[in-house]
LUMSEFI-700606 format. One record per residue: residue in three letters; x, y, z of N, C-alpha, C in turn. Coordinates in pm, whole numbers, plus 32768, in hexadecimal, padded with zeros to 4 digits. Last residue first. Layout:
! residues N
<site ALA <X Y Z> <X Y Z> <X Y Z>>
...
END
This chain:
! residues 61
<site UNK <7767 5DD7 1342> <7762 5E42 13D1> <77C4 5E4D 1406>>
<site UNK <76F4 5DAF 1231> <777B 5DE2 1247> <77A4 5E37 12D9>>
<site UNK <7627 5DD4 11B8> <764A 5D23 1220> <76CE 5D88 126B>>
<site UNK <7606 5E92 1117> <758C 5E82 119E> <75B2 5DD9 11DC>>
<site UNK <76A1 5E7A 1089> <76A5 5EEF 10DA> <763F 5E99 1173>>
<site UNK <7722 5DCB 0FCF> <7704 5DCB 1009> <76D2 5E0E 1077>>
<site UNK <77F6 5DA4 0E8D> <77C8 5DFB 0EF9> <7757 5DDF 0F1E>>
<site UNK <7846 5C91 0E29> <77F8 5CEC 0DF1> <77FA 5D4B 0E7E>>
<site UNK <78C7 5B82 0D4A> <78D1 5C00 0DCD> <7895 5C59 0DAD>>
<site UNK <787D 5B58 0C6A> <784C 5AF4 0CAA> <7869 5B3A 0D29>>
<site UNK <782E 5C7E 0B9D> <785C 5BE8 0BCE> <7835 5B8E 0C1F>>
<site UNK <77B7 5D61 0B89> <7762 5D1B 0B4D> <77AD 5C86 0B51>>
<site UNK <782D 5DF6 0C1B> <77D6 5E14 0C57> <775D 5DAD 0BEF>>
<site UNK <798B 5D68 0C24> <7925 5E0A 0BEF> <78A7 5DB3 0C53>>
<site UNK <7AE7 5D30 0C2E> <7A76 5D47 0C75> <7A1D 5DBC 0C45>>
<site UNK <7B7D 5CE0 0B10> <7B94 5D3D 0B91> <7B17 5D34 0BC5>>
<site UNK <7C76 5BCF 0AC1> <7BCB 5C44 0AC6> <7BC8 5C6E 0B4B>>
<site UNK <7DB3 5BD8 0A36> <7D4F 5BE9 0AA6> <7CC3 5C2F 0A9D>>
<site UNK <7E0B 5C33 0974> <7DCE 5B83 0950> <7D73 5B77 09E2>>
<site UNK <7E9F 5CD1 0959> <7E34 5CE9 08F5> <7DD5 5C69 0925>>
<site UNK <7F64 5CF8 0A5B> <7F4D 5CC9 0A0C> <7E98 5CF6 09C3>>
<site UNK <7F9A 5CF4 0B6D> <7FB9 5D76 0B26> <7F71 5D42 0A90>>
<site UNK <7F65 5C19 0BDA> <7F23 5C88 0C09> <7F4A 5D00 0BC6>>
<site UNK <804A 5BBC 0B39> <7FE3 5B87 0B37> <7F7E 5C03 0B5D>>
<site UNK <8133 5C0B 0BD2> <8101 5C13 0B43> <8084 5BE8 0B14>>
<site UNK <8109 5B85 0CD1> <80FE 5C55 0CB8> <80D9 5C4D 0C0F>>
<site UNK <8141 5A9E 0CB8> <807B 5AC5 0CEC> <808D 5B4D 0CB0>>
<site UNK <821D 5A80 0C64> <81D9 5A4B 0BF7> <813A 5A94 0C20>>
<site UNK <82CC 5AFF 0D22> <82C1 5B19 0CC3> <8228 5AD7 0C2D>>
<site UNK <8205 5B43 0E67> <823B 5ADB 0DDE> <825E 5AF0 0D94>>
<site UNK <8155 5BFE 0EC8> <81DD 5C1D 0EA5> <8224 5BCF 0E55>>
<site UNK <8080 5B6B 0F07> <8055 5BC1 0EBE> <80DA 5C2E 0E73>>
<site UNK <80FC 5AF4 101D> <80E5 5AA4 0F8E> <809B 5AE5 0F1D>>
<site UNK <8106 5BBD 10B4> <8191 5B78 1095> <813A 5B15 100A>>
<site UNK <7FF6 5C21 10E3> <8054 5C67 1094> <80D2 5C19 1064>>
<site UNK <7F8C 5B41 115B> <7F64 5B8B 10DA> <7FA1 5BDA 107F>>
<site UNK <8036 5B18 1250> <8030 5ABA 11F0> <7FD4 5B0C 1141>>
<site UNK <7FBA 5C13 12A7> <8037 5C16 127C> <8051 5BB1 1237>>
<site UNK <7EA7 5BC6 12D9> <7ED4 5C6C 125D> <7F71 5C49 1273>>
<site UNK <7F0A 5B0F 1382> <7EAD 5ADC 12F4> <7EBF 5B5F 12C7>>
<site UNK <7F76 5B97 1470> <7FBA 5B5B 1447> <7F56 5B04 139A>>
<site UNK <7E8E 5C3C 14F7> <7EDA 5C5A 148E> <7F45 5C1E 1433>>
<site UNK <7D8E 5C1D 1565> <7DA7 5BB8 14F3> <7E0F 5BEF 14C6>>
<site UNK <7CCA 5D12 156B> <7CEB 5C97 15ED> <7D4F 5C38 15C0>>
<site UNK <7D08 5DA6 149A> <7D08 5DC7 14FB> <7D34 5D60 1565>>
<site UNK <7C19 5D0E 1414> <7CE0 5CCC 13FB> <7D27 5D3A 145E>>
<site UNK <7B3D 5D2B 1444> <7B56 5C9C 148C> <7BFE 5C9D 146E>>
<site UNK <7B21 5E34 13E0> <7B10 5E13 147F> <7B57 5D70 14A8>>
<site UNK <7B3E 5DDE 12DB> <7B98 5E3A 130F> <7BB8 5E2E 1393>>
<site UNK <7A48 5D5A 12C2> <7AD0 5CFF 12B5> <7B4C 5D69 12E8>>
<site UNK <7985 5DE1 130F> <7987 5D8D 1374> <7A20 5D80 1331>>
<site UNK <79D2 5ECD 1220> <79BB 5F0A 12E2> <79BF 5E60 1307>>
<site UNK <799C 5E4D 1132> <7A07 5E79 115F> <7A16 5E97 1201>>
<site UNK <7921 5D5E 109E> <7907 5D6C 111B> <7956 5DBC 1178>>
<site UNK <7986 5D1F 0F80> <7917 5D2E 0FBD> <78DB 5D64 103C>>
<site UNK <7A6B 5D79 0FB4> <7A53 5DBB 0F4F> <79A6 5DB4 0F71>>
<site UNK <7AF6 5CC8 108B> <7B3D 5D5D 108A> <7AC9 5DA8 1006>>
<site UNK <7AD6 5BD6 100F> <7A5E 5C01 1074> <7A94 5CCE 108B>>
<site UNK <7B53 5BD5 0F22> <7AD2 5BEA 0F0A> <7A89 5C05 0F53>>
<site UNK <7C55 5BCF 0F76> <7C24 5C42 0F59> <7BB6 5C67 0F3B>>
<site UNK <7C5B 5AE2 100A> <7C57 5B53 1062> <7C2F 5BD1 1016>>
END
């Protein structure tokens, strides 16, 4: 979810809108102890513009 939230922000925003119960499953397991440390962590790559997510503007309707 965070890669389409990174690539494709306006449709995935729009579609969890319709969808709220998956942004809440997102958040309850992004609360884990083991996922939060993690996402806090050194060991996570973060989304750039030279990964495998990439921004998208012109798909992104």
């Amino acid at each position: 979810m965070e890669g389409l939230l990174y690539a494709f922000p306006k449709a995935t925003k729009r579609t969890l809108k319709k969808t709220p119960l998956v942004l809440a499953l997102r958040d309850r397991v992004a609360q884990q102890r083991r996922v939060a440390a993690y996402l806090l962590s050194e060991r996570r790559i973060h989304f750039s513009e030279d990964g495998i997510f990439r921004r998208y503007p012109e798909l992104d309707a």
